[in-house]
Structure formats: C-alpha cells, structure tokens
C-alpha positions as CSV (number, residue, x, y, z in Angstrom):
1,X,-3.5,15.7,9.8
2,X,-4.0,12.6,8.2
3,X,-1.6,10.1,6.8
4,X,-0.8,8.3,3.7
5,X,1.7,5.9,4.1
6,X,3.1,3.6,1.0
7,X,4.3,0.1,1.7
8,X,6.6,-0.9,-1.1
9,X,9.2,-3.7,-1.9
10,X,12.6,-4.0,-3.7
11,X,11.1,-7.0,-5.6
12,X,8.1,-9.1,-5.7
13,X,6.9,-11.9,-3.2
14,X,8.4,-10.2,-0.2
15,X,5.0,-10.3,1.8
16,X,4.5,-6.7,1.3
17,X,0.7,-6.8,0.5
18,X,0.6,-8.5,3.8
19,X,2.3,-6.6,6.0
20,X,0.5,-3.4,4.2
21,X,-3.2,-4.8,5.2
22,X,-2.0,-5.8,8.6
23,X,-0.6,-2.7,9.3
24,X,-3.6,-1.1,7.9
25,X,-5.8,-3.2,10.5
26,X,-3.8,-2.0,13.4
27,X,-4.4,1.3,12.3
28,X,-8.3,1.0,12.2
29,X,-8.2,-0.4,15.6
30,X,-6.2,2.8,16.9
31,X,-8.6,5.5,15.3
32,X,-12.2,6.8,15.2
33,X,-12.7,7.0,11.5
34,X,-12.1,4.5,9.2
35,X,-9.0,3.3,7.6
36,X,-8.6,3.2,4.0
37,X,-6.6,0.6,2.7
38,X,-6.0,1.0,-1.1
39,X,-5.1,-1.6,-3.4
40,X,-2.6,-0.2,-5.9
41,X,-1.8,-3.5,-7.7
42,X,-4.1,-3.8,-10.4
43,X,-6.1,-7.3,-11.1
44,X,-4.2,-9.1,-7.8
45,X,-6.6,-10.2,-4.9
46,X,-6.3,-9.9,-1.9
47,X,-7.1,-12.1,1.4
48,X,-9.5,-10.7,3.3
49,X,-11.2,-8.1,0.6
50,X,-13.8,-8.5,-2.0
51,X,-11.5,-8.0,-4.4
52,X,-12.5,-11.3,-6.1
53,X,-15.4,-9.2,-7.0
54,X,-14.0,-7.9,-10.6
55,X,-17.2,-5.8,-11.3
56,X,-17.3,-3.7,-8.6
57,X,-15.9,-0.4,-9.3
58,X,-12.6,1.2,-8.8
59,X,-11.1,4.5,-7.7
60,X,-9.8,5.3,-11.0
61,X,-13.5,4.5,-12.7
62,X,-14.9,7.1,-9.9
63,X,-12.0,9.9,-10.8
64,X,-12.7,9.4,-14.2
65,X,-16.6,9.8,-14.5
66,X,-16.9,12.6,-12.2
67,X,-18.6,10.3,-9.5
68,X,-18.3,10.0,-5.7
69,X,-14.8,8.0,-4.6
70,X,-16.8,6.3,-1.8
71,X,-18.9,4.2,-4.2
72,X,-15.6,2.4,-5.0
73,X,-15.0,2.1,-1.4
74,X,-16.2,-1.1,0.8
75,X,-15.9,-2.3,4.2
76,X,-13.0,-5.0,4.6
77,X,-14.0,-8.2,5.7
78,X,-13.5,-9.1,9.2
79,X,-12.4,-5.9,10.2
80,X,-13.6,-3.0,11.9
81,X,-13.5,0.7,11.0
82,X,-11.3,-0.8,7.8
83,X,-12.6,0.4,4.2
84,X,-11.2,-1.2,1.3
85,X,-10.8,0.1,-2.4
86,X,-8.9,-1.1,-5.5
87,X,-7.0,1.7,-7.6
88,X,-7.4,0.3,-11.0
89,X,-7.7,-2.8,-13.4
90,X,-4.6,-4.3,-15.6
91,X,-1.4,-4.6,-14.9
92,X,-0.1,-1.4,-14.3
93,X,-3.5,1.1,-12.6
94,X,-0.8,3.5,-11.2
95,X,0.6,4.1,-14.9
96,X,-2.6,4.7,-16.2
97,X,-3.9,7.3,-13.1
98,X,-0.7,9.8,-13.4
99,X,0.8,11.7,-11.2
100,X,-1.8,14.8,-10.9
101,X,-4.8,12.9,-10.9
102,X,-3.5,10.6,-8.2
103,X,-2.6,13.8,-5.7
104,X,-6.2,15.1,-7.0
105,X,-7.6,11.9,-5.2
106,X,-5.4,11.6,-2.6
107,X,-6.4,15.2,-1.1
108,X,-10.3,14.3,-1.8
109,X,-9.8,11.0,0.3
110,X,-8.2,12.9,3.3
111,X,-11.0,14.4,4.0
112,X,-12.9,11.7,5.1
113,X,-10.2,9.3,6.5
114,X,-7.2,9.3,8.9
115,X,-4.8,6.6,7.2
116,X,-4.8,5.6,4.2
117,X,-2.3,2.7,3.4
118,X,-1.1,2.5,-0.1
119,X,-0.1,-1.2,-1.6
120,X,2.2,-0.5,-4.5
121,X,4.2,-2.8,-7.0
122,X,7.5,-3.3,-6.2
123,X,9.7,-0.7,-7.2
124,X,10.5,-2.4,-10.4
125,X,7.6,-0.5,-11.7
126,X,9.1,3.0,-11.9
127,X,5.5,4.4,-11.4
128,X,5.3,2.8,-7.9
129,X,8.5,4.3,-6.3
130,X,7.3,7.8,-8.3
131,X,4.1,7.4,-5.6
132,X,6.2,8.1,-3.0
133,X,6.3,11.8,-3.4
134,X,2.7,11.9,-3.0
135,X,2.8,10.0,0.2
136,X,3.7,10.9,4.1
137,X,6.2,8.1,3.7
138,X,7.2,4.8,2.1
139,X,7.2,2.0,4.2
140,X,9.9,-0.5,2.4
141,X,9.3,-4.2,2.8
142,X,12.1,-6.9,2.0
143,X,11.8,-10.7,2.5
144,X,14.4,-11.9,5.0
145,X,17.4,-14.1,3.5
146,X,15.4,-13.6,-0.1
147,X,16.4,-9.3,-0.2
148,X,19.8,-8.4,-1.3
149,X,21.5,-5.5,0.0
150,X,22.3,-3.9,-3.1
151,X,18.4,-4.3,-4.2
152,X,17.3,-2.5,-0.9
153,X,19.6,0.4,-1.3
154,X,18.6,0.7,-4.8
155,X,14.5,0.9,-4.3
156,X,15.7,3.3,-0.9
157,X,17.7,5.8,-3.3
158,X,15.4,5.4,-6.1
159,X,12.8,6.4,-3.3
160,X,14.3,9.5,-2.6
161,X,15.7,10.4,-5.5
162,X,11.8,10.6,-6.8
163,X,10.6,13.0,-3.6
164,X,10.0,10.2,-1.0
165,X,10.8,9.5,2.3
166,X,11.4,6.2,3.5
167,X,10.7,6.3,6.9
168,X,11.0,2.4,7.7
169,X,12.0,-1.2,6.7
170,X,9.9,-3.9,7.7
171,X,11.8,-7.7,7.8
172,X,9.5,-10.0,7.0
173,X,9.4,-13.6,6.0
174,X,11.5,-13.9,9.3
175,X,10.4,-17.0,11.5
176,X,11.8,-15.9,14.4
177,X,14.0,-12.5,15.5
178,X,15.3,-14.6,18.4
179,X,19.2,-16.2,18.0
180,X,18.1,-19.9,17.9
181,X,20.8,-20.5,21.4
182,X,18.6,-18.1,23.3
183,X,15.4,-20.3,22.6
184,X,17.3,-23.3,24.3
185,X,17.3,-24.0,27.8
C-alpha cells in the first residue's frame, strides 16, 4: 500500500524542508521503486533538486492540461531511486490546487510510487494543515529551543481537527540529544 506522508511545521525556519528530503532519501534507499519527494512550497528551492530550474514544469501545470504527471517529475540529484517534483508556482500552489484535485493526483501518483513525501508550509497556511487529510500522516517538525509549546499543540490540534493524523514529531535544530555531563569524562 503505498504511503504519503506530510512533513509540516508550527512555524517557519524549523528545518522542515530538510528533514522532509532526508527522510525522503532514506526512504528511496529502503525501496524498489522510486521515491517521490514533492515540493509543496511554491517558488522556494531546494538543496539538492533542480528546482532552480523555474521553467520546467509542475505537477499542477500537468493536472491542469490533461498531460502525463511524470513529465513534471525528475530525478533528484545525488540520489538514487529519488524523483523530485514541484507542486506549483507563487506563494501559495496548495491554495490554488484544492482539495479534490489534490486527492485526484495523489491516487494517480500511487500507482507508480511507494512514498511520496509531501513538504508543506507551515501550518500558518491553513491550506497546508487541510493536506493532512489527504495524507497517511503528518510528520510535525519544530526547531529545538525556537518551538513553543503552545504553537506545537496548536498546529497538532489544528491537524486533527482538519482529518489528519499526526503520527510523529521530529526535534530538530538540536546539536546534540546527549546531557552535556555525559559527554565529559
């Protein structure tokens, strides 16, 4: 059955981008056809992708004109068995796709691929935490000593309250999980 899991932050500059394509790289490594990592962010680039490449088209130009989805697909660099795609353009792609066409593409994509790793806005775009009910589950990713409680409760409740799951938290910005006396000697 394969998976679509959302990785999604409280706020922005938490990291989640990057913990979304390394997870996403793990995942390739683990199964025999490829990955899909999606790029739900609009404009943004991202390390690692050809996403510098403006022109080239996007899932939501694909939907739209009737055309294949895999010509808006591309291999990531430096990675095996990991495709890359970018939603939309602008600020907001998510907003613009809606809700039905989204599942619509979702389904046609997992056909075709085990994981597919969604990179979503922070929740402070409503439309990202409303993905979640299209997803397996929503992967929440705070920034350690940067997150406040109260902000990670919120996007977790907002979450579910939309039809997600929230089936982990991921710390990152951490240096080290280690108590700095243990490191001593």
């Amino acid at each position: 059955m394969p998976l679509v899991v959302q990785f999604i932050s409280p706020t922005s500059r938490t990291g989640a981008s990057t913990v979304a394509s390394g997870y996403a790289r793990v995942a390739a490594d683990d199964c025999a056809q490829p990955v899909l990592y999606i790029d739900c962010n609009g404009s943004v680039a991202k390390p690692g992708s050809r996403s510098g490449d403006v022109q080239s088209p996007t899932l939501f130009d694909m939907l739209r004109r009737g055309l294949p989805l895999s010509d808006a697909i591309c291999p990531a660099r430096d990675a095996k068995n990991l495709l890359w795609a970018r939603l939309g353009t602008g600020e907001r792609p998510l907003l613009a796709l809606g809700g039905e066409r989204l599942q619509s593409m979702l389904d046609m994509l997992r056909t075709d691929h085990p994981v597919i790793v969604l990179d979503t806005p922070p929740t402070e775009a409503p439309e990202s935490a409303a993905v979640s009910r299209f997803c397996d589950g929503s992967v929440l990713v705070v920034a350690a000593g940067r997150s406040r409680q109260w902000e990670i409760e919120t996007a977790k409740a907002l979450l579910e309250r939309l039809g997600g799951q929230t089936v982990g938290v991921v710390l990152n910005r951490e240096r080290s999980v280690l108590p700095r006396w243990l490191g001593r000697h």
